[in-house]
N, C-alpha and C positions, 0 to 999 in steps of 0.2 A: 173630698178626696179626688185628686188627678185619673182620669180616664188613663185607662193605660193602652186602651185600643185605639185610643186619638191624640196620644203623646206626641208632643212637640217640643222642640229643643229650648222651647220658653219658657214651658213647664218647670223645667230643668233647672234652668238659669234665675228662674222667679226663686227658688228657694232658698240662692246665695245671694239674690240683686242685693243685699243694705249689706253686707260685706266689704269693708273701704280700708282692706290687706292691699297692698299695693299703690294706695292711695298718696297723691304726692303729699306731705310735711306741709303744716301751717305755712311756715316759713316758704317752702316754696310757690305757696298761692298768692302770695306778698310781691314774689319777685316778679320784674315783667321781665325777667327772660325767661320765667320758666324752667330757671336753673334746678335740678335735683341738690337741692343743697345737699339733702341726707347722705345721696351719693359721694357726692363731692368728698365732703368732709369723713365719708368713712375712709376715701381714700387716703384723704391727708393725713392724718390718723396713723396710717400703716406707713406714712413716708412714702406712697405711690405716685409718686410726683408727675409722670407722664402723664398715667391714665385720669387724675384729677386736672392736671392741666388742661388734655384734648374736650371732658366732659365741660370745662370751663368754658376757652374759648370758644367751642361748636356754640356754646349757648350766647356769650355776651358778642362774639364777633372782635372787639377789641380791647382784650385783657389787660391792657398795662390800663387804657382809659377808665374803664370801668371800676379796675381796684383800685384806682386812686380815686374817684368820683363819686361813685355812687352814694347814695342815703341812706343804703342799706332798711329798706321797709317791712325784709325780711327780720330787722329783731324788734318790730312790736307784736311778731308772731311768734316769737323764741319760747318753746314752752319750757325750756329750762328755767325760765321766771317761774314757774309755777312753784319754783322750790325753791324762790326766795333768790335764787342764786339770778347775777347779770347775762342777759344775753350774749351768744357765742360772738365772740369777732367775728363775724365771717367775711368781712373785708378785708381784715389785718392776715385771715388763713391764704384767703385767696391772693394778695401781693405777694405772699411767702412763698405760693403754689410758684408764680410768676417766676420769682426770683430764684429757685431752686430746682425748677426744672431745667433741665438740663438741653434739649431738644426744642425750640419753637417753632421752628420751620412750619410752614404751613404745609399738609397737603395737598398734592395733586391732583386728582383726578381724571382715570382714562376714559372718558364720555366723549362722545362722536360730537361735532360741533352743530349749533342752532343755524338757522336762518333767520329767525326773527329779532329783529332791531330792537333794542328799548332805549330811552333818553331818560337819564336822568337829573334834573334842572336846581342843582345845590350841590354843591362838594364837603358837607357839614357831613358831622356824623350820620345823622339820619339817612342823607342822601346816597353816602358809603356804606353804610350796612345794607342797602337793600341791593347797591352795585357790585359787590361784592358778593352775595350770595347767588343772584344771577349768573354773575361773569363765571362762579365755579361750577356754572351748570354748563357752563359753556354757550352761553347767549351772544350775542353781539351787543355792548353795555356801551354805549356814550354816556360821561358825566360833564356838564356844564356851569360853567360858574363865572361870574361877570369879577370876582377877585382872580389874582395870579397865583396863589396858591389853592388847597385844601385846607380843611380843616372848620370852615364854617366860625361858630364865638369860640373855640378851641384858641384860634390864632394869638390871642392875646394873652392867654395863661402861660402861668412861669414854667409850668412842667409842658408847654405846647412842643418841645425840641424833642423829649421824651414820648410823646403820645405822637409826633407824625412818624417817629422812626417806629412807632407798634403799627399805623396803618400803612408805611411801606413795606412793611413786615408780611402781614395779611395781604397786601394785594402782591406780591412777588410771585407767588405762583399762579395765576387769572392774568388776562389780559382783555385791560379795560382804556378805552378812547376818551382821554383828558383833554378837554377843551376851554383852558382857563381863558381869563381875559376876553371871554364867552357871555354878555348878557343878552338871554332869550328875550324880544319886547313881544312878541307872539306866537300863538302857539300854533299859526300856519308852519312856522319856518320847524315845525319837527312834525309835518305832515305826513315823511316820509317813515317815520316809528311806528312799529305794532303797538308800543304801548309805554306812556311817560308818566313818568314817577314825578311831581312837584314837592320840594324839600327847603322850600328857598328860607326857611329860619325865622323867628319870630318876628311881625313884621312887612316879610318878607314879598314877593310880589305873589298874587292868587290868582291872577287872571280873570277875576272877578268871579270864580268860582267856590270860595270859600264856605259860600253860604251853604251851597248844595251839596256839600262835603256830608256822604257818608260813616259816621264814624267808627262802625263796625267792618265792613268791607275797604274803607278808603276809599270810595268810587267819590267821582263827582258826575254833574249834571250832563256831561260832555263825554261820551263814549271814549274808551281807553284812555284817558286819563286818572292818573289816582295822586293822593295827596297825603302827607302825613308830617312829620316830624313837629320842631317849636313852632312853624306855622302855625299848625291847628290845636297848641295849646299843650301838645306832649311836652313830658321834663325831657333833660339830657338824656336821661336813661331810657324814656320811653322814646324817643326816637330811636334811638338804637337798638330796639327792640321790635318798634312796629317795622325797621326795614328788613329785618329777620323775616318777619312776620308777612310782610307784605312780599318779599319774592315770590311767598309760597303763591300768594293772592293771584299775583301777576300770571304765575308758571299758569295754573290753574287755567286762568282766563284767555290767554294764550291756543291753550288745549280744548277749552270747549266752547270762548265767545261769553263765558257767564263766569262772572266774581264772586267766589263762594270760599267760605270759612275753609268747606271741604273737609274738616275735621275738629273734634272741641278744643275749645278754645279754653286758658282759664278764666276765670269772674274772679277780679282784685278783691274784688269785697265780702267772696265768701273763704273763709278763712279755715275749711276741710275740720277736719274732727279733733278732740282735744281728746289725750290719755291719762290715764291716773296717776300712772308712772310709778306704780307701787313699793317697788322694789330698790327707787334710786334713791342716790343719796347726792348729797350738796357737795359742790367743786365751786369753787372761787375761780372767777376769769385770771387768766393766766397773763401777768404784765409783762412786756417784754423788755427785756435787760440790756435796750440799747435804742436809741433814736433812730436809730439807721430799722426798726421794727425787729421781727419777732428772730431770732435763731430759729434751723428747722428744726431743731429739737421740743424750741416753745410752740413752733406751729403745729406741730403733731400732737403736744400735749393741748392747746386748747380745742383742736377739732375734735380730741379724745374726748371733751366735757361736752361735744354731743350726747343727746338721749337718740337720736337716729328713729325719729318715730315713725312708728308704722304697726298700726294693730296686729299681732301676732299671738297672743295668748293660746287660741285653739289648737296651734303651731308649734307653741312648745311647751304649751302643758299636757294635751292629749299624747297617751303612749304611741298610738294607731298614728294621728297624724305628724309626728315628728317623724316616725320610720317612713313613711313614705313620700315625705315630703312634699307635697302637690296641696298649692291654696285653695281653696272654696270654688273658684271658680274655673277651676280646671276640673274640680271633681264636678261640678256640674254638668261641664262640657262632654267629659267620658262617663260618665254616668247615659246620656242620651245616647250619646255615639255608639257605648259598646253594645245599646239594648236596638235599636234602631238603626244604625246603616249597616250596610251591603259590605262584605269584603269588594276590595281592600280597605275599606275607608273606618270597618269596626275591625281594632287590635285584640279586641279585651281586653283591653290594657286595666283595666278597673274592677278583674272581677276577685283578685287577691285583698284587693285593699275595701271591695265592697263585703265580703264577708268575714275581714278581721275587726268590724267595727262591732263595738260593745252593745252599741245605743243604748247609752247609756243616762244622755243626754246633758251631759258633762259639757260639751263643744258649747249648747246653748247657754247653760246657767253662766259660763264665765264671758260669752260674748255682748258689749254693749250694744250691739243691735238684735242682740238672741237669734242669732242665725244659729239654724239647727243641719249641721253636716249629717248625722245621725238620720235625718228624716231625707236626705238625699239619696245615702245607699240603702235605707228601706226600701227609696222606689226604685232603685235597681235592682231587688230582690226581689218585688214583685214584679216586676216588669219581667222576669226573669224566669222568676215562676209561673207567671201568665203564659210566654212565648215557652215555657217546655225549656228553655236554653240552660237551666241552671244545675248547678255541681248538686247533683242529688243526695250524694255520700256525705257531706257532709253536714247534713241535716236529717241525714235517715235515721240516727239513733234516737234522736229527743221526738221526734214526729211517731215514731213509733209508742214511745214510751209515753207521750199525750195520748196517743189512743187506749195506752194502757188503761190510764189512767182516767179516762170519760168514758169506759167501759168495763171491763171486768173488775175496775179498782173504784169505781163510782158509787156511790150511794148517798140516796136523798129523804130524808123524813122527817115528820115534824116531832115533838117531845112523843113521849110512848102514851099509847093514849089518846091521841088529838090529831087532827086532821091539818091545821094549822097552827101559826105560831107567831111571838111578837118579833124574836128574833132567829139565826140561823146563823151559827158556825160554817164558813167556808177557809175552813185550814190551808188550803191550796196542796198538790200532790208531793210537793217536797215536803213536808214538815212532819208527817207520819212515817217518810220514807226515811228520812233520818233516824226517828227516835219514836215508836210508837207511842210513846208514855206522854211525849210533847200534845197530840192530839187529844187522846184518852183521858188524862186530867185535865187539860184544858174544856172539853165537853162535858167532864163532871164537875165542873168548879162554877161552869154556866147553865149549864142543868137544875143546881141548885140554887141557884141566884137569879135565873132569867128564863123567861118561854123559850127555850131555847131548842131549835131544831139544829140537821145536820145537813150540807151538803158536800160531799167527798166528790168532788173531779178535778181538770185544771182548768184554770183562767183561760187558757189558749195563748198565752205567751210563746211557748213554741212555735206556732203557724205564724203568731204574730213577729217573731223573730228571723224567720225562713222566709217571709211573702208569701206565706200561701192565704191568699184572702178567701176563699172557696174552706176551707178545714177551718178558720176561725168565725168567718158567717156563723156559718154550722153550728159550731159548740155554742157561740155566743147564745142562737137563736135558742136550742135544747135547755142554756143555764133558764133563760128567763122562761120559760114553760114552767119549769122545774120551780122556778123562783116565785112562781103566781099560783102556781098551784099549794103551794106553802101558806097562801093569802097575804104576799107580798111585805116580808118580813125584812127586816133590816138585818144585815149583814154585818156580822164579826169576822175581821178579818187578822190572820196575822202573818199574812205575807204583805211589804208593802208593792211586789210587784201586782200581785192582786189585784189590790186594791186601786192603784196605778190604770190596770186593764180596765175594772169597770168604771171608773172615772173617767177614763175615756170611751169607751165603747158603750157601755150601759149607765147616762150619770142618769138615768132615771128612780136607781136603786138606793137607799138608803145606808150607809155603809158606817160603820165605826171600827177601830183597831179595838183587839182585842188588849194589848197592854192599856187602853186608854181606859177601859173595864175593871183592869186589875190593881190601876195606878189610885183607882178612884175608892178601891178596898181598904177603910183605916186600920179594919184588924188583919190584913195580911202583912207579913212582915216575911219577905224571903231573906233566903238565905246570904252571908258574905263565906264567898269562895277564896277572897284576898282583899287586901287593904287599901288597894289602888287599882284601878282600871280606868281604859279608853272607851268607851262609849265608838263602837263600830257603824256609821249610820249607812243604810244601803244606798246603794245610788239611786231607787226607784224610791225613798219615802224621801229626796230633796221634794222641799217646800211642805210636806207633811208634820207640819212642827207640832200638832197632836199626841204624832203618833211617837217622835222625837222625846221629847219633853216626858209622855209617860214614862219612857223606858229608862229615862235619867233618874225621875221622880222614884221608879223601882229600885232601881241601883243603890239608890244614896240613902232608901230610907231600911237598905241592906247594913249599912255604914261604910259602904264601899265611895272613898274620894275619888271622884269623877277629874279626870282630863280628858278635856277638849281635844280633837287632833287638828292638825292647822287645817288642813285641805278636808273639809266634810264630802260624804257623801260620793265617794270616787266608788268606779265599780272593782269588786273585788279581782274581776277578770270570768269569771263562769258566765255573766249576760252575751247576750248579744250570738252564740254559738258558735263563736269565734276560736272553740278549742280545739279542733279540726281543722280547721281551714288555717291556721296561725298559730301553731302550738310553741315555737320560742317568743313570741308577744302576751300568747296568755300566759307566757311564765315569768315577763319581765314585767308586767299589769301585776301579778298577783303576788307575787316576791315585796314590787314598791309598794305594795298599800301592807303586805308584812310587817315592812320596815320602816314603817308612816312612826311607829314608836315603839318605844322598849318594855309600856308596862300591857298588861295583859288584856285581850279586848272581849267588851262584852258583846255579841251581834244580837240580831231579834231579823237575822236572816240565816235560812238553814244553809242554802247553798256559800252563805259568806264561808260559815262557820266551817264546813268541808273542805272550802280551799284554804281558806287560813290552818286546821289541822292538822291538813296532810301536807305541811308547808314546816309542821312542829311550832307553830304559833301558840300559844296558850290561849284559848280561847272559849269560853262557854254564851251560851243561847242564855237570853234574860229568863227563859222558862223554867231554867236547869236552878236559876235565883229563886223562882217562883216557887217552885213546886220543892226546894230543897234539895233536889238531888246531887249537884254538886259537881256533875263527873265531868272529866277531862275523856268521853266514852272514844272509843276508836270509832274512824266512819264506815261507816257497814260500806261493803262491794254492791255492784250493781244488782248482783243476785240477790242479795241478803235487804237491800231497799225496795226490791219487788214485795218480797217476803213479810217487810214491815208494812208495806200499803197494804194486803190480804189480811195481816193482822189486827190492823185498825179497824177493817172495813167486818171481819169476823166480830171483833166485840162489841161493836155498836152495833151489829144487826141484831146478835144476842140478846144487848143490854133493851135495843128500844122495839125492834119489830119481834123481840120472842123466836126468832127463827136459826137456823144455823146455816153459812153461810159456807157454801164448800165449789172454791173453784173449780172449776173444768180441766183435768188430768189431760196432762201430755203422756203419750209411752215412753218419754225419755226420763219424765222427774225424777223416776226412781234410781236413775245410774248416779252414784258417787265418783267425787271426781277429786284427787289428789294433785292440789296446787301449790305450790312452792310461795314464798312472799314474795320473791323477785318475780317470779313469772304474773301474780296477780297484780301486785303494781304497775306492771306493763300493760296486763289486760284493763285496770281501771282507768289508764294514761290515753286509752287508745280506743276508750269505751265498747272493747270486745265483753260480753256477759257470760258468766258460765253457761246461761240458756242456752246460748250460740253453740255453745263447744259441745253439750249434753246431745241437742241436738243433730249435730255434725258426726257426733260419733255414734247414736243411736244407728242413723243412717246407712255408716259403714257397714257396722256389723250385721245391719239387716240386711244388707243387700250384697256386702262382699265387695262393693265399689273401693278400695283402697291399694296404698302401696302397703307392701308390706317388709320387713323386713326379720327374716328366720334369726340370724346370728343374734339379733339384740332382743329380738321379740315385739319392735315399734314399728309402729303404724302410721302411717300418714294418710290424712284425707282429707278434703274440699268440699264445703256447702254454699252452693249458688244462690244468692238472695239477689232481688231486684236490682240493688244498684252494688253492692259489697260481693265479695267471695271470700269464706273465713278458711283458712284451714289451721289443722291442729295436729300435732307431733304427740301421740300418746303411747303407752301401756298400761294391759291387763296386769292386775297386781291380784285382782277376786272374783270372785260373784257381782257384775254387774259394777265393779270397781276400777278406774282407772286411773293413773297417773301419768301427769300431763308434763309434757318435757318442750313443747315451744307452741306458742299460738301466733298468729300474723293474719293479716287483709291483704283483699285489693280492693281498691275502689276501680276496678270495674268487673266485667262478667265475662266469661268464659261460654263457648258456644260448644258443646260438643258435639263431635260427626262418628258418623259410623263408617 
């Protein structure tokens, strides 16, 4: 686990580094210019003829030459092969680009002029690409050549009248010293150069430096001299590429005395990542309906039979990261930034999108390098939590409700009778809280079939959710005390985040699903609720095909026909604690996995079953199969889930320790409180409890701190909690009876003065 006291922006970065979203296209690791083809052709595509043209030229230097010439090595990279179908023209898109822009001028550039001299000794293409990109820096460029023209093996080709008016074209805007009729016999007579470029063509003359030719840098053995094009073995096209390539070289060397890359470079031979490309279908290369090449209308429709690759998946399958759009590796970058620098340089720009995330771990299963985004904004939540810096409010209620639940809602013992046991029931704190009966015949179904103990707390999902690593140590450390004093009993689980937490945190425990228990029962036979159902799997049991596989195994031998949903395993939108901090995301999360399908789903997750219910989904728990009951139950309020944990935790103390189990009285339990459905929905939406309100109004009336109002008879008042302030709009209707007419928060705190 990352120190978080000695956090480094590597740290950060190491968790996106095999993330290759942005990564240039097969195809374009093929090119030696280095063309974005993907670009390109998205442009061509839309008819953008400028902006595909300027990303053309910038890249080959000279456009008419290269669309007619090239080899194009980009389509033995074409992964549109992979689907049987022919690589994209992209030479025939790119003459069409040529032909149908409208604008080719070159431009100009306002750059203060160089003093240093370069010589260039070739007027072939090679020679001009690298004079060329100088001269637009504004250098002082001599080109030399022992013919009377330009143009280099150009001159002899039938389209040569064509390809010199594209480099008088290009050089119209630069001003560059053409010295034909110019052969150098030594390389005294350009003593006077900071630095010369030899080009002189396959052949060509070398000065006897050929041998010591550099092939990475272009240096030769002879300071400021560099060498490239058909001389040393480049094609057409890699000469007009390496002198792209080499201005930079030169500029460089110029500036510091040292020939350096200065920045990466690509490697022809490694051919970038290949996609699955799942979703595509077959397009036939597009022929063009005329010799004269493509119409622009053909041109745009074959650039359109691009796949435009570029890993995206996490991008635009993830709810969270499609809204906020920012790749892997920008969340990386603010993730470190917004925990670690100094205004101005930390925005927080990352702390919305760090706790709308589910982690759910969805990012990872569908990425082929299994980068996990998920485990990035953890450590800004710990990191966050660590530094005191984090939105406290929105994590105050579940952090709460875990302490509920590892203390006044806990309970641990072995079968009745025995001091230890072979195995132990850990229901987790949601599945009692839903449905008592879920736990309570679950514990009698394995009581009677297995050594079966009990322990009632939570996993620590919530600290583990919030960052707070200090509150999950903790429990973690309490479960296994707890767990060994049992004499280290194997654990039935039937939450799969549970099971999930101690797989990670504790894989020293022995752990089975309790469906996998139940699947394994020839004479149970549950009940069918209907005749068809989805199979709802949580996002925390992907890769638990155990515990998968039981709950199917239950279902079907219901007689209930099972459907697959296409997308397994997505979170319902409840993980992560992202209902506060993002409450129109966990409704647009929780709505699509609604509408994942039409027939009715089964979960073997409580908290699924809650958000799918209160959503009007039809939806029953495998347990509801199991044990017969059938119901479509309403989901109990936050008060009335408290209620069910005391009640669970009341009849197993009964049933196994013979004792009676009577929580610790507040003075408020007793007040009754008249809520309306609309105003409860509000308070469930916004996880205010009636505790809160029982509380807050207790308060009032004891001490008189309130507004009041005579005419209506309503009261207003405010309870300061650490990080929230609730207040609550009621009236006295009885004895100790109130009727509640509006509830609302702040997330922050109010300071009173005298």
């Amino acid at each position: 686990m990352i120190n978080l006291d000695e956090l480094k922006l590597e740290d950060s970065k190491a968790l996106t580094a095999k993330c290759f979203h942005g990564e240039p296209a097969s195809c374009s690791f093929a090119c030696p210019f280095q063309l974005d083809v993907r670009s390109f052709l998205r442009r061509a595509s839309e008819g953008k003829w400028a902006g595909a043209y300027k990303a053309y030229r910038n890249a080959t230097v000279f456009p008419v030459i290269v669309s007619t010439l090239c080899d194009q090595p980009c389509q033995n990279r074409c992964q549109r092969t992979l689907l049987g179908d022919e690589a994209i023209a992209v030479r025939d898109v790119e003459k069409a680009c040529v032909k149908y822009v409208k604008n080719r001028k070159p431009q100009s550039y306002s750059i203060p002029p160089k003093t240093e001299k370069i010589a260039v000794v070739g007027a072939g293409v090679a020679g001009l690409s690298c004079a060329l990109n100088l001269a637009q820096k504004k250098y002082n460029v001599t080109v030399f050549d022992k013919e009377d023209n330009l143009g280099g093996v150009l001159r002899t080709h039938p389209d040569f009248p064509a390809f010199a008016e594209d480099i008088k074209l290009q050089f119209s805007a630069v001003k560059v010293d053409f010295q034909f009729n110019h052969e150098i016999n030594s390389l005294a007579e350009l003593a006077e150069f900071d630095a010369v470029y030899i080009a002189t063509g396959a052949g060509g003359e070398d000065f006897g430096l050929l041998e010591s030719w550099n092939d990475e840098v272009f240096t030769t053995a002879k300071d400021k001299i560099f060498m490239g094009g058909m001389l040393t073995g480049a094609t057409l096209m890699e000469g007009i590429a390496q002198g792209n390539l080499l201005s930079k070289i030169i500029e460089g060397y110029l500036q510091t005395g040292r020939a350096s890359l200065g920045y990466v470079s690509y490697d022809k031979d490694y051919c970038g990542h290949y996609l699955e490309h799942e979703d595509a279908v077959s397009m036939p290369k597009v022929i063009a309906s005329s010799s004269e090449g493509y119409t622009e209308e053909e041109a745009k429709q074959e650039a359109a039979r691009c796949l435009f690759c570029d890993c995206d998946k996490c991008l635009t399958q993830c709810e969270m990261l499609k809204r906020f759009k920012k790749n892997p590796h920008i969340i990386a970058v603010e993730a470190y930034n917004d925990i670690k620098a100094n205004p101005p340089y930390s925005t927080r720009s990352l702390t919305r999108q760090t706790y709308s995330c589910n982690l759910c771990g969805y990012c990872k299963s569908i990425c082929p390098e299994s980068v996990d985004i998920g485990e990035v904004l953890r450590l800004s939540r710990r990191a966050r939590m660590n530094a005191n810096i984090h939105p406290a409010a929105l994590q105050d209620f579940w952090l709460r409700e875990m302490d509920f639940a590892t203390t006044t809602g806990a309970y641990t013992s072995a079968p009745k009778g025995k001091e230890q046991c072979e195995y132990a029931f850990f229901p987790g704190c949601q599945l009692g809280a839903a449905a008592p009966g879920y736990v309570l015949q679950s514990y009698s179904y394995l009581a009677q079939n297995y050594d079966t103990g009990i322990m009632l707390t939570c996993c620590g999902a919530p600290a583990y959710w919030a960052g707070d690593d200090k509150r999950l140590e903790d429990n973690l450390a309490k479960i296994k005390v707890d767990w060994a004093k049992l004499g280290n009993p194997t654990l039935i689980f039937a939450c799969a985040t549970c099971r999930l937490m101690f797989k990670q945190f504790l894989p020293e425990i022995n752990t089975i699903s309790l469906y996998e228990l139940l699947a394994q029962d020839e004479e149970l036979m549950p009940a069918q609720p209907f005749a068809e159902a989805a199979v709802f799997d949580p996002c925390n049991a992907r890769g638990n095909e155990e515990m998968q596989q039981s709950v199917r195994k239950l279902a079907q031998k219901a007689g209930i026909n099972i459907t697959e949903l296409k997308d397994k395993n997505r979170c319902c939108g409840y993980g992560g604690l992202i209902r506060l901090a993002n409450p129109s995301l966990y409704d647009e999360i929780a709505e699509n996995r609604v509408n994942a399908s039409e027939k009715p789903y089964i979960v073997y997750c409580a908290n699924c079953r809650e958000v799918f219910s209160t959503r009007g989904k039809e939806s029953l728990h495998i347990l509801d199969l199991v044990f017969g009951t059938g119901e479509n139950r309403k989901v109990p309020t936050l008060l009335e889930k408290r209620e069910n944990s005391l009640e669970v935790k009341k009849e197993l103390t009964a049933e196994i320790s013979g004792t009676a189990f009577t929580p610790d009285k507040q003075p408020w339990d007793d007040l009754t409180l008249l809520i309306d459905d609309e105003i409860q929905k509000e308070m469930e939406e916004k996880l205010i409890s009636a505790v809160e309100l029982k509380e807050a109004i207790w308060q009032a009336e004891t001490t008189g701190e309130k507004f009041y109002d005579e005419s209506e008879g309503i009261s207003l008042t405010s309870m300061i909690k650490p990080v929230i302030t609730y207040w609550v709009e009621y009236k006295e209707v009885g004895a100790q009876t109130y009727q509640i007419h509006s509830v609302y928060y702040h997330r922050i705190r109010f300071k009173e003065e005298g």
